[in-house]
MDAnalysis code that builds the backbone (N, CA, C; Angstrom):
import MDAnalysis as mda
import numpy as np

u = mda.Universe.empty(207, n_residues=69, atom_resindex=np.repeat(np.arange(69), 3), trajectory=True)
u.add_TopologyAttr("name", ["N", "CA", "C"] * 69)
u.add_TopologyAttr("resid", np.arange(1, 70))
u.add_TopologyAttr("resname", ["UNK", "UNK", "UNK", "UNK", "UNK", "UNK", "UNK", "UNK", "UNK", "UNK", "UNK", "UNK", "UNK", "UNK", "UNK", "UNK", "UNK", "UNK", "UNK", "UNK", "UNK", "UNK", "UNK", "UNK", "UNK", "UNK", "UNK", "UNK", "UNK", "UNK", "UNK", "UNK", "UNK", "UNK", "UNK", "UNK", "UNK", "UNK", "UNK", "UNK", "UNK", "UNK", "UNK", "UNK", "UNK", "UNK", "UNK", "UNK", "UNK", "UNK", "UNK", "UNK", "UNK", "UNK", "UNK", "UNK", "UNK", "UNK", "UNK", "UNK", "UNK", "UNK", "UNK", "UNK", "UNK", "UNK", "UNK", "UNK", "UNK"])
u.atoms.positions = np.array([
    [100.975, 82.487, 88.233],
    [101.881, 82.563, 87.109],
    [101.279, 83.499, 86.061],
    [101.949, 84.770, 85.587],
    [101.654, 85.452, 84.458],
    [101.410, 84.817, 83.329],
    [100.924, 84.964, 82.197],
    [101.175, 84.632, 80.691],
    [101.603, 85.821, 79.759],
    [102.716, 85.652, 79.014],
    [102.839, 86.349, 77.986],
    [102.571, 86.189, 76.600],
    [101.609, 86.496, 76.012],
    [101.436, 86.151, 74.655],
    [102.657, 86.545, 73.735],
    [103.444, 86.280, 73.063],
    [104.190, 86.800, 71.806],
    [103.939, 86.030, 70.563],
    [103.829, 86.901, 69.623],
    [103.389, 86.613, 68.317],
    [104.608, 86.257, 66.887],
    [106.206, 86.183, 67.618],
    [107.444, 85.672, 67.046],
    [107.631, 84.510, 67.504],
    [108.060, 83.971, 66.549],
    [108.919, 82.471, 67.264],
    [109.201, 82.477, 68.304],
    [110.529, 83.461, 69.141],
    [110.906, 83.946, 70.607],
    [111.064, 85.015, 70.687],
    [111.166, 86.018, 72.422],
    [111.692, 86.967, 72.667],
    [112.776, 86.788, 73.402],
    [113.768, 87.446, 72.932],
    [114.930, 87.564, 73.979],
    [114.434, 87.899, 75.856],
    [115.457, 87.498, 76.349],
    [114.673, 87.375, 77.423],
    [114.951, 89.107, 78.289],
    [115.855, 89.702, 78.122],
    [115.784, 91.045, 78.553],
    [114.293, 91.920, 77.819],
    [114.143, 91.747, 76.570],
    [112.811, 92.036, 76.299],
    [111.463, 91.852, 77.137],
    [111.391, 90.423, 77.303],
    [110.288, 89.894, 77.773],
    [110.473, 90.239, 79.269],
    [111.146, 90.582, 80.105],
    [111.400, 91.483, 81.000],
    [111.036, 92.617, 81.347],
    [111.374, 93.332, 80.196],
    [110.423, 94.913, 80.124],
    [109.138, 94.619, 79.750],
    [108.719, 93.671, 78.745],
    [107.435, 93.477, 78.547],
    [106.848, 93.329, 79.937],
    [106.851, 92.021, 80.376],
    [106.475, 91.598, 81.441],
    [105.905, 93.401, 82.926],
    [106.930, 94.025, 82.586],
    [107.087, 94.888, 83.926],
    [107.976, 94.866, 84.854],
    [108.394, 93.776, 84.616],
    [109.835, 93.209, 85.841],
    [110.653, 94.348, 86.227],
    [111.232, 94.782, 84.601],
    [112.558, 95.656, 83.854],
    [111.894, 96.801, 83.927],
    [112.474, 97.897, 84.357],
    [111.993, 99.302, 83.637],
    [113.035, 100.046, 82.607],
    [114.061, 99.295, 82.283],
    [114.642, 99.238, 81.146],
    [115.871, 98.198, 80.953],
    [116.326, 98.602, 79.742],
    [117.644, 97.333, 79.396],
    [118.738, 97.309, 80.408],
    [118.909, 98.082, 80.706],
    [119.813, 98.182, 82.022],
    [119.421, 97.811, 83.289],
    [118.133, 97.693, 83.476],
    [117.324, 96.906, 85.207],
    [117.816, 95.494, 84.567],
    [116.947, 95.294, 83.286],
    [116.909, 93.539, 83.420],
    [118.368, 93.090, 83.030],
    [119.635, 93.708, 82.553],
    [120.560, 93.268, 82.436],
    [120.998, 93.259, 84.128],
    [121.106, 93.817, 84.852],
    [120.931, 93.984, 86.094],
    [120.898, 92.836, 87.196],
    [119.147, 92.344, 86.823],
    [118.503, 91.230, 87.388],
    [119.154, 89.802, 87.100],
    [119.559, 90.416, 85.859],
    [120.142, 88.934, 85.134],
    [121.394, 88.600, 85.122],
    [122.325, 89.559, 85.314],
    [124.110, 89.040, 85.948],
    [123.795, 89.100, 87.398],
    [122.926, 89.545, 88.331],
    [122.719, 88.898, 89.939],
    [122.006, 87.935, 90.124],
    [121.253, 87.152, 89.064],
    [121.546, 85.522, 88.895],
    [120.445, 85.847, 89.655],
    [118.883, 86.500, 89.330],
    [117.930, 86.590, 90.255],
    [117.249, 86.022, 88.927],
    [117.142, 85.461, 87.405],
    [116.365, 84.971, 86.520],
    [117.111, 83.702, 86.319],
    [116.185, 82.984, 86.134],
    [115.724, 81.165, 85.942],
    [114.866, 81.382, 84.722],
    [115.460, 80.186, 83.956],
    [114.803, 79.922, 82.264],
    [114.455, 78.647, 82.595],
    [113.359, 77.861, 82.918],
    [113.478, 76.701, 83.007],
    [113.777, 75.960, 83.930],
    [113.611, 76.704, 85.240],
    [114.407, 75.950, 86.393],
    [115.979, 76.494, 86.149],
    [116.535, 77.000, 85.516],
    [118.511, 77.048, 85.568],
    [118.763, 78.763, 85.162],
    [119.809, 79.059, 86.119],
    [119.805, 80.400, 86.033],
    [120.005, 80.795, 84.708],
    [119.837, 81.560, 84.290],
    [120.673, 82.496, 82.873],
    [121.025, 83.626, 83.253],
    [122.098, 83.324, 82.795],
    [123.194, 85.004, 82.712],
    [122.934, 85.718, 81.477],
    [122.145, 85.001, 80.484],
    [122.419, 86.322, 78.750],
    [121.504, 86.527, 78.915],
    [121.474, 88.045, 78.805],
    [120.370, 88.858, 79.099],
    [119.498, 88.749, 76.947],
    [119.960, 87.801, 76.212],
    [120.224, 87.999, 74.973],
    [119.541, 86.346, 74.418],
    [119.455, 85.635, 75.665],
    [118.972, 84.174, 75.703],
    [117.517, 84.405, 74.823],
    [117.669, 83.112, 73.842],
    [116.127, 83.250, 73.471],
    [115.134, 82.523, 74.322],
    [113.892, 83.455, 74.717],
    [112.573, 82.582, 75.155],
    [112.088, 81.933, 74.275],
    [111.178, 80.928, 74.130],
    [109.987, 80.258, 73.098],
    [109.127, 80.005, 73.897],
    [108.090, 79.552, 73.085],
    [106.592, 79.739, 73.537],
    [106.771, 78.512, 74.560],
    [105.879, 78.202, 75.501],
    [106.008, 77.185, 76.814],
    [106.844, 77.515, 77.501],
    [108.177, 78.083, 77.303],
    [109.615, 78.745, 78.255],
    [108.631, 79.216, 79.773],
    [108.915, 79.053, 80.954],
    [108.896, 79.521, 82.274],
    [110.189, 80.114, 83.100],
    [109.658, 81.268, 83.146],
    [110.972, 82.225, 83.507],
    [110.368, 82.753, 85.259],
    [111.758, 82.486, 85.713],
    [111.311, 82.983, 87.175],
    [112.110, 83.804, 87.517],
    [111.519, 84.969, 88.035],
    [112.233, 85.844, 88.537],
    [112.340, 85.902, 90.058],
    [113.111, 86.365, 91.171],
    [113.497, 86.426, 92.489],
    [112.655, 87.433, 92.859],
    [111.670, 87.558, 93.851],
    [110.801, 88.525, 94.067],
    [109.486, 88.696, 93.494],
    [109.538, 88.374, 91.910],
    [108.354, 88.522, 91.647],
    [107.399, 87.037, 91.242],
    [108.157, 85.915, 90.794],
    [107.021, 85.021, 90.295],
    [107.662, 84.394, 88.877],
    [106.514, 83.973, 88.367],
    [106.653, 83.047, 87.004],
    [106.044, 83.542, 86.353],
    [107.026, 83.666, 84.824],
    [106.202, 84.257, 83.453],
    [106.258, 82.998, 82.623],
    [104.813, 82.655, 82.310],
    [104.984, 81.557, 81.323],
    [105.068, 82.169, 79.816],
    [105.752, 81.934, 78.718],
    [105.165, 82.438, 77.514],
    [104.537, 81.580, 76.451],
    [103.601, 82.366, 76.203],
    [102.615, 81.744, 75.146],
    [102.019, 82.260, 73.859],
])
């Protein structure tokens, strides 16, 4: 499982996407995220606009788990 440090309350989750490396831009992770290949928590999300918070576990299809912290 990755860790992402962020230093805001949350990141939207198309952000933390490109952060991560997942995304190579707003248009991949909007992408990833209406083909229902990202999990917030165990449950898919479709808004590419969803807020993360710190402890949030995001899974992506292919690559793994980003915890943020």
């Amino acid at each position: 499982m990755e860790k992402i440090k962020i230093n805001t309350e949350f990141i939207k989750l198309g952000q933390l996407l490109k952060l991560a490396g997942v995304a190579d831009s707003g248009v991949h992770a909007k992408i990833l995220i209406l083909n229902e290949e990202v999990s917030v928590n165990g449950k898919i999300e479709v808004q590419r606009g969803k807020k993360i918070y710190i402890n949030d576990v995001v899974t992506i299809n292919g690559y793994g788990e980003i915890k943020v912290v």
